[in-house]
VEXTIBA-772401 format. One record per residue: residue number from 1; chain; x, y, z of N, C-alpha, C, CB in turn. Coordinates in steps of 0.02 Angstrom, whole numbers. Atoms other than C-alpha are relative to their C-alpha. Glycine has a CB too. Layout:
! residues N
    k  c      nX      nY      nZ     caX     caY     caZ      cX      cY      cZ     cbX     cbY     cbZ
  NUM  A       X       Y       Z       X       Y       Z       X       Y       Z       X       Y       Z
...
//
This chain:
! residues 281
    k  c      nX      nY      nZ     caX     caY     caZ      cX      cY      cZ     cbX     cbY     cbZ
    1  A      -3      50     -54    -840     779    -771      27     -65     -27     -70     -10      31
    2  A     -41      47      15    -734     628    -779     -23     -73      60      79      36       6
    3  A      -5      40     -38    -783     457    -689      50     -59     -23     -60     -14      14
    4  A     -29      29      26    -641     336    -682      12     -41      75      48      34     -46
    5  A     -30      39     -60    -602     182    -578      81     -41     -37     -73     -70      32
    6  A     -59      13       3    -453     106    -519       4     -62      30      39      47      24
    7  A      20      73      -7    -427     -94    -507      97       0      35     -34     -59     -98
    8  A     -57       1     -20    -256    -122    -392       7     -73      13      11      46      54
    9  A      -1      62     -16    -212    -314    -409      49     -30      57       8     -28     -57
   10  A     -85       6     -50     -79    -371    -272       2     -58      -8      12      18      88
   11  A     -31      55      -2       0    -508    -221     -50     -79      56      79      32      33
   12  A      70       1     -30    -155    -540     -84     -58       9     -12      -6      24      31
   13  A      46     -39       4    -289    -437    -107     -29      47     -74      21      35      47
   14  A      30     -29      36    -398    -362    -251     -31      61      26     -35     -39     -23
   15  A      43     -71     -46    -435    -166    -211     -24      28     -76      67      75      60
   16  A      29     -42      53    -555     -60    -322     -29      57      19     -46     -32     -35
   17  A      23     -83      -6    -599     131    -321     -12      28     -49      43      44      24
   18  A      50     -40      72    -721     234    -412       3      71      29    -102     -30     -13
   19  A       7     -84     -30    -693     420    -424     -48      46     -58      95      44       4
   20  A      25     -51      45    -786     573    -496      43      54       2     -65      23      15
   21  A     -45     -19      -2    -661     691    -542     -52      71     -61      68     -58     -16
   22  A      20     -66      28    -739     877    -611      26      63      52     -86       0     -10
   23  A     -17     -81     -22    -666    1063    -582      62      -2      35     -57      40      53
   24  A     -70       0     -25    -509     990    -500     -15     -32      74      39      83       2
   25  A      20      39     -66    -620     909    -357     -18     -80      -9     -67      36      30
   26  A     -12      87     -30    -591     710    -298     -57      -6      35      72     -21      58
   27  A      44      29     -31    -746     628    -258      -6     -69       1     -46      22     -18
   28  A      -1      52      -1    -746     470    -194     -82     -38     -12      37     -10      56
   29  A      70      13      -1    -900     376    -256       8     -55      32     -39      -4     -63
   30  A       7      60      -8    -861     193    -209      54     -13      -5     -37     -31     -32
   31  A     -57      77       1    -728      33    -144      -6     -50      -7      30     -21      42
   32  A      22      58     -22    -711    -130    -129      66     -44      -3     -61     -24     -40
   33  A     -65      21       1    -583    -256     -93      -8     -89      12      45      45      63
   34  A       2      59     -11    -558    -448     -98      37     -51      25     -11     -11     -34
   35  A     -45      61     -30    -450    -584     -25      16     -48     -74     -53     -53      69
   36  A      21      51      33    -380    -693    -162     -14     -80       9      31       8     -36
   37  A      11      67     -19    -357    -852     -88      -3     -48     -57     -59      -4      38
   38  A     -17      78      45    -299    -966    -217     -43      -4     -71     -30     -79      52
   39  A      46       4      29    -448    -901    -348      50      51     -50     -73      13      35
   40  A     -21     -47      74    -416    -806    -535      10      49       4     -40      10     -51
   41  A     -13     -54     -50    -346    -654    -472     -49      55     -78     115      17      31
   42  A      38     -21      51    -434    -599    -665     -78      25      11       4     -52     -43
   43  A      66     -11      -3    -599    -638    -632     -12      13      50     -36     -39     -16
   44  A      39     -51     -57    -619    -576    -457      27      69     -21      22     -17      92
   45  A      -3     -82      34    -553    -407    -544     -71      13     -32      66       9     -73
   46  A      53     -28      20    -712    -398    -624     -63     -15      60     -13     -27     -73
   47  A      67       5     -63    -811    -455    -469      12      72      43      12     -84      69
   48  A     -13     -48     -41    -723    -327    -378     -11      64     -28      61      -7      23
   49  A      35     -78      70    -779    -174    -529     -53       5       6       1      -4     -89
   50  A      98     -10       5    -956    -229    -527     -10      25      79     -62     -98     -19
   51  A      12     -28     -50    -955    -213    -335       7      74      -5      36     -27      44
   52  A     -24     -71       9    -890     -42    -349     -26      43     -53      69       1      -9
   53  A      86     -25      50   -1055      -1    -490     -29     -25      21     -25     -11     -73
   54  A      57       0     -34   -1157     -74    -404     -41      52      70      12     -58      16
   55  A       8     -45     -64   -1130      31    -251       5      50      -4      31      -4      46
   56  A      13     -61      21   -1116     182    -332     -39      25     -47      40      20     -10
   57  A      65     -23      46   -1271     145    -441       0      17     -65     -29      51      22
   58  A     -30     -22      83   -1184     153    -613     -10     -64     -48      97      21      -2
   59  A      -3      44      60   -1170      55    -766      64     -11     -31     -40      24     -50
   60  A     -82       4       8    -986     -12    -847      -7      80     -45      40     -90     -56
   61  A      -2     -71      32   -1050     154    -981      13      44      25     -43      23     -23
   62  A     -21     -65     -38   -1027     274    -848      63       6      22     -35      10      55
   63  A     -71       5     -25    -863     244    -828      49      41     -61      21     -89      10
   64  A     -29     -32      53    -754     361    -944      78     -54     -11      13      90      24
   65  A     -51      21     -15    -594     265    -889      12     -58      52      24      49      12
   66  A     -28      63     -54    -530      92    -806      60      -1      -6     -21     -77      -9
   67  A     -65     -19      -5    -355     106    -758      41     -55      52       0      78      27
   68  A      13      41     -46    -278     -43    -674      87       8      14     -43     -77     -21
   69  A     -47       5     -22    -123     -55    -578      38     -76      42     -11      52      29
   70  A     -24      63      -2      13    -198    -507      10     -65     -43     -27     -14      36
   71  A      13      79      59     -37    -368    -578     -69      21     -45     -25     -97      57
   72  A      79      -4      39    -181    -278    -668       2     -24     -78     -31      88      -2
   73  A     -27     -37      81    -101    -250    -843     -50     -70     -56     134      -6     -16
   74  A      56      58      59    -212    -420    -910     -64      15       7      -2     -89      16
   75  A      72      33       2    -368    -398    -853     -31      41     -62     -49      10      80
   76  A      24     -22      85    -473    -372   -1020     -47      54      -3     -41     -62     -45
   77  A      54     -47      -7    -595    -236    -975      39      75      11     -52     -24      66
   78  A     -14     -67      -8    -464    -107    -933      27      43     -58      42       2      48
   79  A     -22     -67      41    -422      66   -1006      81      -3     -18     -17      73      51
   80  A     -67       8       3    -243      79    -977      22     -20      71      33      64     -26
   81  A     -24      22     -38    -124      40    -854      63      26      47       5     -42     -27
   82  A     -46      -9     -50      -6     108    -710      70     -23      41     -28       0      25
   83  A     -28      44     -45     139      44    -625     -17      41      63      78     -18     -14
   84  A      37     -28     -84     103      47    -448      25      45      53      -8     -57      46
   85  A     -41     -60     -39     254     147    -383     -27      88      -9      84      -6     -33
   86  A      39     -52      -4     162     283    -478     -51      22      23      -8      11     -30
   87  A      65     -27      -9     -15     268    -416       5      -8      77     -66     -38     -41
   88  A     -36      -6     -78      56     220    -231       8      77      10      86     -41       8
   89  A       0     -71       1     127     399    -256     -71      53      -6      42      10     -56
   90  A      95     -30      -2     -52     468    -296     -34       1      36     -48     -22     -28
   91  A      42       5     -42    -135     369    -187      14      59      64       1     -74      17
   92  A     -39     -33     -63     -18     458     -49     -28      76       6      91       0     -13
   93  A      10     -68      13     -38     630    -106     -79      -2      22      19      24     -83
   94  A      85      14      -2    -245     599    -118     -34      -3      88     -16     -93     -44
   95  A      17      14     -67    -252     534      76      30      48      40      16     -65      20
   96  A     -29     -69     -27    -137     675     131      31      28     -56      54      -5      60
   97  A     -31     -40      64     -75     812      30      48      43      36     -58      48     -50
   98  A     -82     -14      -8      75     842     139      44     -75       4      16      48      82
   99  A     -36      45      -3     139     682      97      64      29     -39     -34     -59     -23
  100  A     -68      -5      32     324     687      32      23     -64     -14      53      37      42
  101  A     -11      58      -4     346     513      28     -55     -58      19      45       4      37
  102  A      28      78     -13     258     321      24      28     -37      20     -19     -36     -40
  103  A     -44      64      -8     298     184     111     -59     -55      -8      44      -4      81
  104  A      54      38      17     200      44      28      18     -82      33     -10       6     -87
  105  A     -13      73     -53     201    -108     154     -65     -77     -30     -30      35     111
  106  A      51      32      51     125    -248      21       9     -86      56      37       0    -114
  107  A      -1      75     -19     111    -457      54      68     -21     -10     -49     -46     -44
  108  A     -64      33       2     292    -489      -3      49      50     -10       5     -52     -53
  109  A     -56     -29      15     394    -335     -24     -28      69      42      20       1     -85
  110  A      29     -72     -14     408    -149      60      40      70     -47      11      13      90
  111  A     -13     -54      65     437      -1     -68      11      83      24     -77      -2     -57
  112  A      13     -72      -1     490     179     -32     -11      46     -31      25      21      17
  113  A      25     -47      72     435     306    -149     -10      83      19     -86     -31     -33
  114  A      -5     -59     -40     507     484    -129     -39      63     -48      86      17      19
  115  A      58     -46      62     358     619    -225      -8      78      24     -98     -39      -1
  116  A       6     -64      -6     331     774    -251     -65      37      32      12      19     -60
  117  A      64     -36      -6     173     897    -212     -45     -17     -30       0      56     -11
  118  A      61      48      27      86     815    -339      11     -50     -23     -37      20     -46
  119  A      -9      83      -1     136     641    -318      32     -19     -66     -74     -44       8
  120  A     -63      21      50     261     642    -448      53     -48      23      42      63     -17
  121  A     -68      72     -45     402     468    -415      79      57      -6      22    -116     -83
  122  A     -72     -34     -12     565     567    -370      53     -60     -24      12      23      90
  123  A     -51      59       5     662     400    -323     -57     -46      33      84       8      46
  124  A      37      60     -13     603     240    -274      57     -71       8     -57      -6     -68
  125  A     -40      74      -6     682      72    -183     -52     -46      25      69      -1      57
  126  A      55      51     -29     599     -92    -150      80     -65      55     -64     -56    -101
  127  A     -42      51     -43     684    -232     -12     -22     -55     -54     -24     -14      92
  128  A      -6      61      54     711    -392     -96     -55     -62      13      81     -36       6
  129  A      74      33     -31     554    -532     -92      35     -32      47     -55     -55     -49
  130  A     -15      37     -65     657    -641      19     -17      23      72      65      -9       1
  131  A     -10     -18     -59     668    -539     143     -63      10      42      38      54      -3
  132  A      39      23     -58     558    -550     314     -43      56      44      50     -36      46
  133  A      28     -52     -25     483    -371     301     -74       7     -36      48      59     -10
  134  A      51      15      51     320    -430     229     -69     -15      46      26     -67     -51
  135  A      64      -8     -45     148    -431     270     -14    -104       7     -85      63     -58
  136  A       5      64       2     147    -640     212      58     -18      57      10     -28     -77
  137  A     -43      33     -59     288    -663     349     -31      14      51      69      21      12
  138  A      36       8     -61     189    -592     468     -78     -51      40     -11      62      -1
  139  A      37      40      -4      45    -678     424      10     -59      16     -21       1     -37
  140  A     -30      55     -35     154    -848     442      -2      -9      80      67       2     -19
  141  A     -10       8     -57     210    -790     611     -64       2      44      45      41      14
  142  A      54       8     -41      30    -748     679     -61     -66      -1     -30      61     -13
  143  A      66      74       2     -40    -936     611      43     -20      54     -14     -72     -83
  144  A     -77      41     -64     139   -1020     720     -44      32      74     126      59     -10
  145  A      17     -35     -67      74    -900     872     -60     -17      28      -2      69      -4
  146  A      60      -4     -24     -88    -920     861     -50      34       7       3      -7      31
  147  A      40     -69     -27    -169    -760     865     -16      18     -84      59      74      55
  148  A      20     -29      79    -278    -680     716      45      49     -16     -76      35     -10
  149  A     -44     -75       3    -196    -526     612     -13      67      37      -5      25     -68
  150  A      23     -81     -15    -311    -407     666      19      -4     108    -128      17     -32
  151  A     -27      -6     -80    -215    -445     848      58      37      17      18     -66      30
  152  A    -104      -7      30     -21    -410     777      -7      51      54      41      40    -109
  153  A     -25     -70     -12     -32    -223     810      -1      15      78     -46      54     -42
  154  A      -2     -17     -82     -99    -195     988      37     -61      46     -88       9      29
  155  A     -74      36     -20      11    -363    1047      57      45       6      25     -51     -54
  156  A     -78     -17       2     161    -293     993      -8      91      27      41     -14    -101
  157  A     -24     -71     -52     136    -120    1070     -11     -26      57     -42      77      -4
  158  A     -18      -7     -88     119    -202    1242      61     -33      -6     -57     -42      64
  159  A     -79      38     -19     288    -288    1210      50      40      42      45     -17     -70
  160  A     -61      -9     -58     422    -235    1348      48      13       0      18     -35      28
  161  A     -90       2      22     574    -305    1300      -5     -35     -40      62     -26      48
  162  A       1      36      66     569    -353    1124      87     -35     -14     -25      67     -67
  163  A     -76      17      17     702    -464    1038      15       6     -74      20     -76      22
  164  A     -20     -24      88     741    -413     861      23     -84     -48      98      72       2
  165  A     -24      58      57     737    -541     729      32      17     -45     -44     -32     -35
  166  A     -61      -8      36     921    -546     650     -11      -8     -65      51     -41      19
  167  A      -3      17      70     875    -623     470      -8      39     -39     -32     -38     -19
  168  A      57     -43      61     832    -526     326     -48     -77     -30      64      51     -95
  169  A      56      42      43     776    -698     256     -66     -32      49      45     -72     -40
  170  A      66     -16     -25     598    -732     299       0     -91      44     -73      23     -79
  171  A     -28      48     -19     645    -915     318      10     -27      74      46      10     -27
  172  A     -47      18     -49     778    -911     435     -43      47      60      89      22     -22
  173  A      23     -52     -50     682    -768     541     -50     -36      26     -23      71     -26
  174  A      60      54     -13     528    -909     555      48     -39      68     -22     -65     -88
  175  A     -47      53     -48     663   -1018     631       7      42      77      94     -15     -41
  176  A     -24     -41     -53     710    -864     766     -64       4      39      33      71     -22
  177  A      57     -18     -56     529    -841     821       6     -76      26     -91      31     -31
  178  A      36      56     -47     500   -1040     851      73     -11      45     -37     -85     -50
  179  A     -18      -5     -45     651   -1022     955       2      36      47      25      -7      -7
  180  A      18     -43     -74     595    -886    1054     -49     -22      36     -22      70      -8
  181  A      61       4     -29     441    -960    1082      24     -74      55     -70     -10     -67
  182  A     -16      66     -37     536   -1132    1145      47      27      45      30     -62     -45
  183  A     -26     -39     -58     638   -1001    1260     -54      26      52      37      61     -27
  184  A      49     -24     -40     489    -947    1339     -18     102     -14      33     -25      84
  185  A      -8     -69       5     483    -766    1263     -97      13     -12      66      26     -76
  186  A      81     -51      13     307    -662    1253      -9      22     -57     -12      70      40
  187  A      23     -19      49     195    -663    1118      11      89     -19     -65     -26       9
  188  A     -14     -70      10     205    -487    1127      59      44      -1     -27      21      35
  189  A     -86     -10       0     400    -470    1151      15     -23     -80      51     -62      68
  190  A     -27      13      43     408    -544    1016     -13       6     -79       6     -42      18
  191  A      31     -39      36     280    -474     900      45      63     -30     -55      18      39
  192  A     -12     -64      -8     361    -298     940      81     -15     -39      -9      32      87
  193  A     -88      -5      26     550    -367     902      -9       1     -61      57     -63      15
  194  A     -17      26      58     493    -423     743     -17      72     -44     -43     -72     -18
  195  A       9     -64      22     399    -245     706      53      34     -19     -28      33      42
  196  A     -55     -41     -14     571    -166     754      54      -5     -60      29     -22      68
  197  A      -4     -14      46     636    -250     637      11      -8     -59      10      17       8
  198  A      26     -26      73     551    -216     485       9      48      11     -63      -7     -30
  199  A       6     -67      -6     539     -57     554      87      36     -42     -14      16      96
  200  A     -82     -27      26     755     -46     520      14      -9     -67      63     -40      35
  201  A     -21      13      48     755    -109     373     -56      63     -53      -1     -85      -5
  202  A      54     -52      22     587      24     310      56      38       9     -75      18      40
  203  A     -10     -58       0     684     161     384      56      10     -41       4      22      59
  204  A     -54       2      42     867     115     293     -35      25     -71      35     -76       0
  205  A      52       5      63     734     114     124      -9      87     -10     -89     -50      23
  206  A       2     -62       6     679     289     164      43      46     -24      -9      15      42
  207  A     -59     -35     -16     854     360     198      33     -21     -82      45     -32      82
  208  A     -22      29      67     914     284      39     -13      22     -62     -18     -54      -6
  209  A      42     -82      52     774     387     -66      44      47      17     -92      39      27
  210  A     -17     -67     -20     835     541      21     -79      31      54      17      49     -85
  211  A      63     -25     -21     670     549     117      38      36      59     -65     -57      18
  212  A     -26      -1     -55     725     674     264     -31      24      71      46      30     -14
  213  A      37     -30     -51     594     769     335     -68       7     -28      29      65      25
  214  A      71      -5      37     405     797     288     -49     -83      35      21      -2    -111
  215  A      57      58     -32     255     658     312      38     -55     -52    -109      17     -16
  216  A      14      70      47     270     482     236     -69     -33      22      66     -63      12
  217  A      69      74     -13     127     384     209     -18     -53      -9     -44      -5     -14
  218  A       4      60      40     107     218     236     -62     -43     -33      29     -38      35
  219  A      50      48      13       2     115     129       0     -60     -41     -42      29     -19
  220  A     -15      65       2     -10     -58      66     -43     -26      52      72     -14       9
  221  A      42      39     -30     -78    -198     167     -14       7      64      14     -51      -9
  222  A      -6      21     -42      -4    -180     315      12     103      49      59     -70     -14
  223  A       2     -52     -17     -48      12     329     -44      19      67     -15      25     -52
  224  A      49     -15     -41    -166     -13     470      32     -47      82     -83     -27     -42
  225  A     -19      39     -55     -40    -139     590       7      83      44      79     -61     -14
  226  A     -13     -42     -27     -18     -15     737      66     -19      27     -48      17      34
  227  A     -59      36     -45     124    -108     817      65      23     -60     -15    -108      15
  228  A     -52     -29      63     206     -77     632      31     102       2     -61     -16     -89
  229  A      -4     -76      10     184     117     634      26      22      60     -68      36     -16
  230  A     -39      -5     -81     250     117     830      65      10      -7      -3     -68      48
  231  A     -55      36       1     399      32     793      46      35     -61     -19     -78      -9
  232  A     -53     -63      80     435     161     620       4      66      19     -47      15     -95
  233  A     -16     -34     -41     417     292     732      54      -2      49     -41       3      18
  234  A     -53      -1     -50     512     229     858      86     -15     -33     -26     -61      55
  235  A     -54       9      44     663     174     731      34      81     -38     -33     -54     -59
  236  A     -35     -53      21     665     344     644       6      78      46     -32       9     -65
  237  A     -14     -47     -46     675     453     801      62     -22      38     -57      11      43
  238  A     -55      18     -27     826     359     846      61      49     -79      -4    -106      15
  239  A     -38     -14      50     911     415     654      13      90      13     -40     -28     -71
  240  A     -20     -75     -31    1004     590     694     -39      54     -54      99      15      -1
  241  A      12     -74      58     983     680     511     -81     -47     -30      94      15     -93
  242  A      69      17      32     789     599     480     -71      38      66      -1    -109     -11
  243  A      67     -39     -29     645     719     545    -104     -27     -23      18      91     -39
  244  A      43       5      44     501     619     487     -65     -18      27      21     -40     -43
  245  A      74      12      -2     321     619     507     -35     -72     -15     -25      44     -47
  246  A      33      83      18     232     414     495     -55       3      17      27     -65      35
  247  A      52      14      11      69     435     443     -20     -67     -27     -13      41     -28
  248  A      40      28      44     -58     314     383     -88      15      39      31     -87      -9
  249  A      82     -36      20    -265     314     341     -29     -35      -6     -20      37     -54
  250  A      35      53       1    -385     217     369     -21     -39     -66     -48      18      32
  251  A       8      34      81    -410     182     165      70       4     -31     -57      48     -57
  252  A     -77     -10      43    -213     185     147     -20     -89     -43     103       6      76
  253  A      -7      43      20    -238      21      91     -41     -10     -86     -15     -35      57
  254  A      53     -17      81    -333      65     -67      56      65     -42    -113      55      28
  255  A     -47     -46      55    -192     187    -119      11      -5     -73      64      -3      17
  256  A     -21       2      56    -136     109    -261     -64       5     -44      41     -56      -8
  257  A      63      13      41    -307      80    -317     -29      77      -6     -58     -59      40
  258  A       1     -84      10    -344     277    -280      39      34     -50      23      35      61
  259  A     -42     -40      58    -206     339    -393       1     -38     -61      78      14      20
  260  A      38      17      70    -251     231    -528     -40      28     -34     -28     -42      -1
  261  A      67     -35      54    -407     303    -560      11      88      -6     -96     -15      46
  262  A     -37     -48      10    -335     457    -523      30      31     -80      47     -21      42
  263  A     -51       3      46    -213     450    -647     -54     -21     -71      66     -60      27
  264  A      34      23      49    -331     375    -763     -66      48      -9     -14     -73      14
  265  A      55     -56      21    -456     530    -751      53      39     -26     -53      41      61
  266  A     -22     -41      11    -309     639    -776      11     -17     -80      47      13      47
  267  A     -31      40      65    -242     521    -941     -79      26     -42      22    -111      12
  268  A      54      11      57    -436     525   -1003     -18      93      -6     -83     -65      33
  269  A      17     -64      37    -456     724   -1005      48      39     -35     -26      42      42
  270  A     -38     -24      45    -290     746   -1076     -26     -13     -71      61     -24      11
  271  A      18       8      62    -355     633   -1215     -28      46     -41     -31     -42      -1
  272  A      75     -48      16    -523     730   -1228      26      55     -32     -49      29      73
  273  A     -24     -67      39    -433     892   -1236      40      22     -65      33      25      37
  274  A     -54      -8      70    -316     830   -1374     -39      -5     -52      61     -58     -13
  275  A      85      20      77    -493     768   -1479     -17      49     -16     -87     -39      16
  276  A      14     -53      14    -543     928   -1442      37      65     -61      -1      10      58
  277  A     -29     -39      28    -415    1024   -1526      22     -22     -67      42      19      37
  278  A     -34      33      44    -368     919   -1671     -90     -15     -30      64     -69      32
  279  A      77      -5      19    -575     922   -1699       0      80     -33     -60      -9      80
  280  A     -13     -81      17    -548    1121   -1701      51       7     -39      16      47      59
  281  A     -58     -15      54    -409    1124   -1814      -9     -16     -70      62     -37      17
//
């Protein structure tokens, strides 16, 4: 038996996941996740570990493996370390295991990541930070509007007649909503345009992997907007040669932090088995 957690730092948010990993079975013992807000993105890594032993009633000893991914690679308590396109891939596989693809929708960038059966990275593209397909642009646009986040998604599916925001830069696309809004356009028109598109610029991302048919799953921050997952549906049923499935999970947002520890049970019984044999020899 193998217990190993997984510390996923972002650009927002601190996510942590504790797994038990024996006979080839994934048990989730414990999460937890934090906001950083302007604080040591370091030391809430270890606030956010103890939560995640505390709630699964452990000690840091019971831990065979800490495995940290993103901006983790400093914090001083961990095992080893991940990049996140790989444990994104993991996470994916882990939450569905007909995923074929990730689409990781973070605070400043969105990432496609095309994997195998067992969340192996095939290919992999990311959009550039400028650009205005970001969970921090949306967040901008819903302080300007007025409306909390947890509003975005069901807004923008009652939108109508959306108007597509032209920019890629996040900037200039700011500028396009406060002139829709001084046109008189609907919060929700205009929610939905902006979904639409991110949504074009996600699906170009996909197509670019080679993603063509099978599930993708999204996860990242902004794995739970509904207005987002509408609007990537509705974008890649317009594309002739793309057949694709747009999942996401209610803990997509812990992906990366899932295939960390993942990955970091798998890394710690390779070790084991190599002690083992080099003990026997």
């Amino acid at each position: 038996m193998t217990v190993a957690a997984g510390i996923d730092i972002g650009t927002s948010t601190i996510k942590a996941a504790l797994f038990k990993v024996e006979n080839g079975e994934e048990v989730w013992l414990s999460r937890h996740l934090m906001r950083i807000r302007q604080r040591d993105p370091l030391e809430l890594a270890r606030v956010v570990y103890d939560a995640v032993l505390e709630d699964a009633k452990m000690r840091p000893d019971d831990v065979d493996y800490v495995a940290t991914t993103g901006e983790g690679e400093s914090v001083p308590f961990h095992t080893g370390h991940f990049y996140s396109m790989t444990t994104h891939a993991r996470g994916a596989i882990h939450l569905d295991p007909e995923s074929r693809a990730a689409l990781d929708i973070g605070a400043l960038h969105g990432r496609a990541i095309l994997i195998d059966q067992r969340g192996k990275v095939l290919s992999y593209k990311m959009t550039s930070q400028c650009a205005s397909g970001s969970g921090q642009f949306l967040e901008n646009i819903a302080r300007y509007l007025g409306i909390a986040q947890e509003e975005i998604g069901s807004l923008s599916c009652q939108g109508k007649n959306p108007e597509v925001v032209s920019s890629i830069c996040a900037v200039l696309a700011e500028t396009d909503v406060i002139n829709m809004v001084s046109r008189g356009i609907s919060t929700p028109d205009i929610l939905k345009g902006i979904h639409l598109s991110m949504a074009a610029r996600l699906s170009k991302l996909l197509k670019s992997i080679g993603a063509r048919d099978g599930v993708v799953m999204v996860t990242g921050g902004l794995a739970l907007d509904s207005g987002l997952i509408a609007a990537l549906e509705e974008d890649i049923s317009h594309i002739k040669d793309m057949s694709i499935a747009v999942r996401s999970h209610p803990e997509s947002i812990y992906a990366g932090a899932i295939g960390a520890a993942l990955w970091g049970a798998f890394r710690h019984e390779k070790l084991a088995a190599g002690s083992r044999v080099s003990r026997a020899a």
